[in-house]
Structures are given as structure tokens and as C-alpha cells.
C-alpha positions as CSV (number, residue, x, y, z in Angstrom):
1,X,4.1,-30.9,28.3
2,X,3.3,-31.7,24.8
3,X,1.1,-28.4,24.2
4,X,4.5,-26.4,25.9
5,X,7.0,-28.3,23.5
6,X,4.7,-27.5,20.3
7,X,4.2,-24.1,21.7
8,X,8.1,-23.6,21.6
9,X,8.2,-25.1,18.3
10,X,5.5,-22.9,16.6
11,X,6.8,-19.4,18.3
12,X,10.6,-20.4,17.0
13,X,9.4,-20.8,13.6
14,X,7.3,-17.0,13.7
15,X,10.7,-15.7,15.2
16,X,12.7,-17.4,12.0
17,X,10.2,-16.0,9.5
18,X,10.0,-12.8,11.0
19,X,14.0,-12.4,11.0
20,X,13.9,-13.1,7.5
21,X,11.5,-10.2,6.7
22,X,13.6,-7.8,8.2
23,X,16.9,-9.4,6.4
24,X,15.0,-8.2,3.1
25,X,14.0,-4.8,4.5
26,X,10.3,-5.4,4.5
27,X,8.4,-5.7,8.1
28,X,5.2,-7.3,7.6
29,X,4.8,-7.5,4.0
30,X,5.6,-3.3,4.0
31,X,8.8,-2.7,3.0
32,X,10.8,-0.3,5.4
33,X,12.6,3.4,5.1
34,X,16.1,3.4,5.0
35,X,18.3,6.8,4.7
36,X,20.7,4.6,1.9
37,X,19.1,3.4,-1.3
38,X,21.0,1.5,-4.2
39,X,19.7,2.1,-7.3
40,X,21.3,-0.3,-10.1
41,X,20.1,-0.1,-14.0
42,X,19.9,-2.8,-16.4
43,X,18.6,-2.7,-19.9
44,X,15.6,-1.3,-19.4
45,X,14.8,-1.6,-16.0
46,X,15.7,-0.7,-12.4
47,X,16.8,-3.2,-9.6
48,X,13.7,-2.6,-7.4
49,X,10.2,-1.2,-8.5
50,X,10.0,0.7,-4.6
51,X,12.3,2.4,-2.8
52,X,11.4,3.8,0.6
53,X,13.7,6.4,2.7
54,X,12.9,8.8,5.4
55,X,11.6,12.0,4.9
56,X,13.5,15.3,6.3
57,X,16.8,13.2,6.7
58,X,19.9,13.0,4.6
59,X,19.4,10.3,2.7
60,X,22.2,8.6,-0.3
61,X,21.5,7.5,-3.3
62,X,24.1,5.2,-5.0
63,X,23.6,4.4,-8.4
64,X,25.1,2.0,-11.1
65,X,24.5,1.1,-14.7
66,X,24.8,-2.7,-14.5
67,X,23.6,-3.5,-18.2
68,X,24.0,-0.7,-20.5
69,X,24.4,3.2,-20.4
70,X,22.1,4.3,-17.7
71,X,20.9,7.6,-15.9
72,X,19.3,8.5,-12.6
73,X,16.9,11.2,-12.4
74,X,14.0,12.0,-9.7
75,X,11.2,13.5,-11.3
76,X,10.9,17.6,-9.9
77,X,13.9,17.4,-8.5
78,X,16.9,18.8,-10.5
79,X,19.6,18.2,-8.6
80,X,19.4,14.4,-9.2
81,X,21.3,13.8,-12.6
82,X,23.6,10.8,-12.1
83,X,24.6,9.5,-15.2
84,X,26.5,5.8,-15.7
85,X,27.3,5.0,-11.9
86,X,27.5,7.9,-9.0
87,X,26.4,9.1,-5.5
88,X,24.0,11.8,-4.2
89,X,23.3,13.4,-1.3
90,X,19.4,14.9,-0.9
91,X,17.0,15.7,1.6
92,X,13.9,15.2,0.6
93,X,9.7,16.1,1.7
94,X,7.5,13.2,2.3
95,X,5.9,12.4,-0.8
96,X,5.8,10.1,-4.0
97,X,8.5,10.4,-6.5
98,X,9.0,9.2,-10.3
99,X,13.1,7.6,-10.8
100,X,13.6,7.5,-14.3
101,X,16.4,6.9,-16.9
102,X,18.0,10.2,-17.9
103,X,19.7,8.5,-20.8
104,X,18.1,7.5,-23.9
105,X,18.8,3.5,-23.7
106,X,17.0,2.2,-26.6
107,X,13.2,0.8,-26.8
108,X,12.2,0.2,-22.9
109,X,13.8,3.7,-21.9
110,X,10.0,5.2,-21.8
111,X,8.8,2.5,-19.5
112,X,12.1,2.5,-17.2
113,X,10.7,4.0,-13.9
114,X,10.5,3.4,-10.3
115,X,8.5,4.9,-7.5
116,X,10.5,6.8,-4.7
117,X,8.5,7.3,-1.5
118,X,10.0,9.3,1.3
119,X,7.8,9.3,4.7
């Protein structure tokens, strides 16, 4: 009876943690595609260093300058060019992709990137 009652205990407690993984969009320690990011820009840095999304589906990007005058672009893609606070629409290939800051901020614009991975 004891080992059943400490058995209930110990599984509720994995159930809790594992529900608040998912709550912060990471399964496992990996952190998990989504087809909406949002992207927000503060003096000289973005609000997440990863961003993960699906490959070969519609995906949205919303961005916002929080701190500052801000831009959006995604390295060899030209279509992305959001500058102080916007939406776009893309498709993308799996891959790697650079986020930078399309506007230059001040001293931390060179380092302001992110990595964009669609799979």
C-alpha cells in the first residue's frame, strides 16, 4: 500500500513537470515548432535567442519594437523587411536562418541576431 501511494505521488509530480514544459513550448528540454512566432526587439536584443516553426507550412511572424526603433529581417530571404512593429506571412524550407535588426539601433545593432530554424 505504501509503495502504491508513493508511486501515485512520484508519477503526479512527472505529470506536473511535464505539463509545465509544454506550457513554455519546449518538450523535453527541445523546444517545439510552432506555425506562429513573436518576435519583440529591445535595445539591442531579441526576446528569444531560438525560434522553431515548421517547415513547408504557412507560418506568421509578428514583430514589435519594445525598446527602441527596431527591424526584422531573415537573412536570404528578402521578403522579410518589417520595420518598428508588423506581420508576415512566409513559407519557408527546413533549414537555419540568421533574424537580424534591419535598422541601425546604435552600438549592439551588429550583435542583435537570432537563429530561425524551420524543420
Amino acid at each position: 500500500m505504501v509503495h502504491r501511494i508513493a508511486f501515485i505521488l512520484l508519477f503526479s509530480m512527472c505529470m506536473m513537470m511535464t505539463g509545465c514544459a509544454q506550457q513554455e513550448g519546449q518538450t523535453g528540454g527541445k523546444i517545439r515548432p510552432v506555425t506562429v512566432i513573436n518576435v519583440e526587439a529591445a535595445n539591442w536584443s531579441f526576446n528569444k535567442d531560438v525560434y522553431k516553426v515548421f517547415a513547408g507550412k504557412k507560418i506568421t511572424i509578428n514583430f514589435k519594437s519594445v525598446e527602441g526603433h527596431h527591424g526584422l529581417g531573415i537573412r536570404g530571404i528578402d521578403s522579410v523587411n518589417i520595420k518598428g512593429e508588423g506581420s508576415v506571412k512566409i513559407i519557408l524550407e527546413p533549414g537555419e536562418y540568421q533574424i537580424y535588426c534591419t535598422v541601425p539601433c546604435g552600438k549592439g545593432h551588429e550583435e542583435m541576431i537570432a537563429t530561425l530554424i524551420a524543420v
